[in-house]
TORPA-4810 file (N, C-alpha, C, O; in nm, 3 decimals):
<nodes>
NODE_1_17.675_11.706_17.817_17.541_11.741_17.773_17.519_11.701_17.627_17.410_11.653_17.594_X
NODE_2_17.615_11.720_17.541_17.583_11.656_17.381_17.595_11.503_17.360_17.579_11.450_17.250_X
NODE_3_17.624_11.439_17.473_17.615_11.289_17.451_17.459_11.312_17.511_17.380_11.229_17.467_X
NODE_4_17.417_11.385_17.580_17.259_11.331_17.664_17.169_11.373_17.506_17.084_11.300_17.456_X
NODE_5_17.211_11.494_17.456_17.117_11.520_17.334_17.096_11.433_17.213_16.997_11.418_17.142_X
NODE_6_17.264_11.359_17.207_17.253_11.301_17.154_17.180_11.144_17.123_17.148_11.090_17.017_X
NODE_7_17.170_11.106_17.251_17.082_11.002_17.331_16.975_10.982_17.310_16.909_10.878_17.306_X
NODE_8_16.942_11.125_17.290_16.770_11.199_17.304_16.715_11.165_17.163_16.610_11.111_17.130_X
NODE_9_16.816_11.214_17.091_16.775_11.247_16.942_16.771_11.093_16.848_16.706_11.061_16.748_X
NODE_10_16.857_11.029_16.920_16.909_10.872_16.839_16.767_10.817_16.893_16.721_10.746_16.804_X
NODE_11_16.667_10.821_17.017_16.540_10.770_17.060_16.467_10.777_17.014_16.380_10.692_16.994_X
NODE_12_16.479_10.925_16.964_16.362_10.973_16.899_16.384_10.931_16.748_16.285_10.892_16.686_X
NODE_13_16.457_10.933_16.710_16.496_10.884_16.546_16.404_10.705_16.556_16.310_10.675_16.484_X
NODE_14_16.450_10.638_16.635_16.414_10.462_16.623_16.229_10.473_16.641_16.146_10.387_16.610_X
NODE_15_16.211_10.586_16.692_16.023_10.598_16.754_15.971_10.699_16.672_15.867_10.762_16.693_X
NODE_16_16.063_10.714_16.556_15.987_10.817_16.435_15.907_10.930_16.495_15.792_10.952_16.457_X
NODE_17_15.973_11.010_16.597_15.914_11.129_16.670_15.978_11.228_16.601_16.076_11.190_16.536_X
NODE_18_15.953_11.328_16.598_16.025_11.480_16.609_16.058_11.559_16.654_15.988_11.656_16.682_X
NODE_19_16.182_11.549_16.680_16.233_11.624_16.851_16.207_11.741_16.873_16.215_11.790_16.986_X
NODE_20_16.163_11.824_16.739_16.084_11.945_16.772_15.976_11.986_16.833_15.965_12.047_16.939_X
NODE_21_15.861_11.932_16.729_15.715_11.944_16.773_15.654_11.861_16.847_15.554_11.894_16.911_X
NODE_22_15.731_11.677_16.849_15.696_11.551_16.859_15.581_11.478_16.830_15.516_11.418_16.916_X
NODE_23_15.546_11.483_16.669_15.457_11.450_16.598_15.506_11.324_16.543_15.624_11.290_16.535_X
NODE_24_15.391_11.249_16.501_15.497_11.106_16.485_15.511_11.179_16.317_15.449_11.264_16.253_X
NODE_25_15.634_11.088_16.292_15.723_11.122_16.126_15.662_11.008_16.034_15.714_10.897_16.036_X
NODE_26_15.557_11.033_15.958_15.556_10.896_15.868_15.650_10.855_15.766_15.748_10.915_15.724_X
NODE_27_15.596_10.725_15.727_15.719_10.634_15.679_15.758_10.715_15.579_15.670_10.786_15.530_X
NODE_28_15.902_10.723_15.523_15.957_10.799_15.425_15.962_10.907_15.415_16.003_10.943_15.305_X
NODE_29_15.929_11.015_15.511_15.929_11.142_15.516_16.003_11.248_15.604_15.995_11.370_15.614_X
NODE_30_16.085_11.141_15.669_16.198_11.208_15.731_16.260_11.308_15.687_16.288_11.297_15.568_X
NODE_31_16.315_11.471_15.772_16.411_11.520_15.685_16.521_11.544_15.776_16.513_11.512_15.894_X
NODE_32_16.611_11.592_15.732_16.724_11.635_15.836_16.834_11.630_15.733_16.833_11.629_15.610_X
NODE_33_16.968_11.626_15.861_17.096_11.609_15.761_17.111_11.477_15.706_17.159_11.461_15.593_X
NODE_34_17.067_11.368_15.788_17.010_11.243_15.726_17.126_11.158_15.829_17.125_11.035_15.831_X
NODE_35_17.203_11.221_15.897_17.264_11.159_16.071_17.169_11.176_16.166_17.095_11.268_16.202_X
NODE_36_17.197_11.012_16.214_17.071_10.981_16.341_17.128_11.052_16.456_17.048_11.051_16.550_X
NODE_37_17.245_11.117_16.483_17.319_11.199_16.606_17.237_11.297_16.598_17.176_11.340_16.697_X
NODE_38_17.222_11.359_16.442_17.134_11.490_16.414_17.033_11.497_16.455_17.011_11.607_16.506_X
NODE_39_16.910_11.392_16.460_16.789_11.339_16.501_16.763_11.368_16.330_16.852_11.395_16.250_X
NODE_40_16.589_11.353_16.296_16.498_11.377_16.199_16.372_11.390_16.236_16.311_11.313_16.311_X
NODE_41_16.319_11.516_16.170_16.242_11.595_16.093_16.131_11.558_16.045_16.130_11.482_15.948_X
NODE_42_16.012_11.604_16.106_15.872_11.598_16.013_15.859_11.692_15.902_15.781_11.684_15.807_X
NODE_43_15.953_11.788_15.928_15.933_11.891_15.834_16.063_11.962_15.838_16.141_11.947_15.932_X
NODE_44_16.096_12.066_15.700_16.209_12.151_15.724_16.201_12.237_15.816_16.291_12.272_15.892_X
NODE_45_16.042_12.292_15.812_16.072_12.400_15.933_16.099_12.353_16.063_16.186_12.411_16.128_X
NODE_46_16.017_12.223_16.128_16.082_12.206_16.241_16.252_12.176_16.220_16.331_12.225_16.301_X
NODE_47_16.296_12.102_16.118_16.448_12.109_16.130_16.521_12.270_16.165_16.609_12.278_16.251_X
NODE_48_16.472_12.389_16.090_16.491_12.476_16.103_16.467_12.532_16.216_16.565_12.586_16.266_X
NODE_49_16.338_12.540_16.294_16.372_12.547_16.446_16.433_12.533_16.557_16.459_12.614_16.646_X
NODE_50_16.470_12.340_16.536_16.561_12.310_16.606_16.657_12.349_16.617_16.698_12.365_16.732_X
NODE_51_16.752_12.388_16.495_16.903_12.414_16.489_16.875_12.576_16.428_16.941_12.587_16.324_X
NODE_52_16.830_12.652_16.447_16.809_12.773_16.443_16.929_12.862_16.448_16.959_12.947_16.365_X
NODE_53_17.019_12.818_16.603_17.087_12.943_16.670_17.235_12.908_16.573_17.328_12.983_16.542_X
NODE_54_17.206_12.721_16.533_17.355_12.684_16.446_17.383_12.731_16.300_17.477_12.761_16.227_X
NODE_55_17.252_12.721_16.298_17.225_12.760_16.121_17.246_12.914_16.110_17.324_12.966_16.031_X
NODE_56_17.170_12.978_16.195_17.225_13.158_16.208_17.369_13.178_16.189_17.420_13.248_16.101_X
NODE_57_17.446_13.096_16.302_17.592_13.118_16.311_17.672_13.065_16.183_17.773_13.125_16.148_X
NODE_58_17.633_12.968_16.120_17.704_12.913_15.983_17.631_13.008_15.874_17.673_13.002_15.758_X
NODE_59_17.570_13.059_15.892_17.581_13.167_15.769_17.611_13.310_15.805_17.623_13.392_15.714_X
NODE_60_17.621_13.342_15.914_17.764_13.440_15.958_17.898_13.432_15.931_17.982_13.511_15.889_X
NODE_61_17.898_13.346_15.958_18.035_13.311_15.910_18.088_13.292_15.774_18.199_13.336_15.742_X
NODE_62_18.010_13.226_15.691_17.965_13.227_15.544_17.968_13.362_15.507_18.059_13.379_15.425_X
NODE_63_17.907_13.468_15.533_17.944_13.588_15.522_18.044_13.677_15.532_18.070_13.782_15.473_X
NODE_64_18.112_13.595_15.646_18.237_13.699_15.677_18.334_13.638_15.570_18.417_13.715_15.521_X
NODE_65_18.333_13.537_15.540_18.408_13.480_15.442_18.416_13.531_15.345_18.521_13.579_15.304_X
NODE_66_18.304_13.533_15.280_18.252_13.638_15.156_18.342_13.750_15.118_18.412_13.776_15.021_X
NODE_67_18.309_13.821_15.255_18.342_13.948_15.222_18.496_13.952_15.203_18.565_14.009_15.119_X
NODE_68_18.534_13.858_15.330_18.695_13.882_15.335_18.778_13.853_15.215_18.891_13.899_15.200_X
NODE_69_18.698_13.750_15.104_18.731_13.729_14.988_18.687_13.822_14.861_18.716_13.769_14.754_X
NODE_70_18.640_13.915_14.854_18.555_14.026_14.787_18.700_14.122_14.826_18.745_14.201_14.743_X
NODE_71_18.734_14.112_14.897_18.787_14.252_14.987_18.924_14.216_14.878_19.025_14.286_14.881_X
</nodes>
């Protein structure tokens, strides 16, 4: 399944879509991590939508780190 997303996202990157909302991306205004695997972004928030449940979990974890180093 992450090679099909990835498939998805590399399509949408060459057709300047947004795999979020699918608005076309004008020239130079791409955002993302700036990997075409990643896809890109009309905007941060759709980046932020998309990867929502990953971005939640990496700053959980970021946290537990924290603390375990505080401790």
């Amino acid at each position: 399944m992450a090679e099909s997303i990835e498939a998805y996202l590399l399509e949408l990157w060459d057709q300047n879509i947004c795999p979020n909302c699918g608005k076309t991306i004008p020239h130079g205004t791409r955002v993302g991590s700036g990997r075409k695997s990643e896809g890109g972004f009309c905007t941060l928030d759709c980046y932020a939508s998309f990867y929502q449940l990953e971005l939640t979990e990496r700053a959980r974890r970021l946290e537990e780190r924290t603390k375990r180093k505080e401790s």
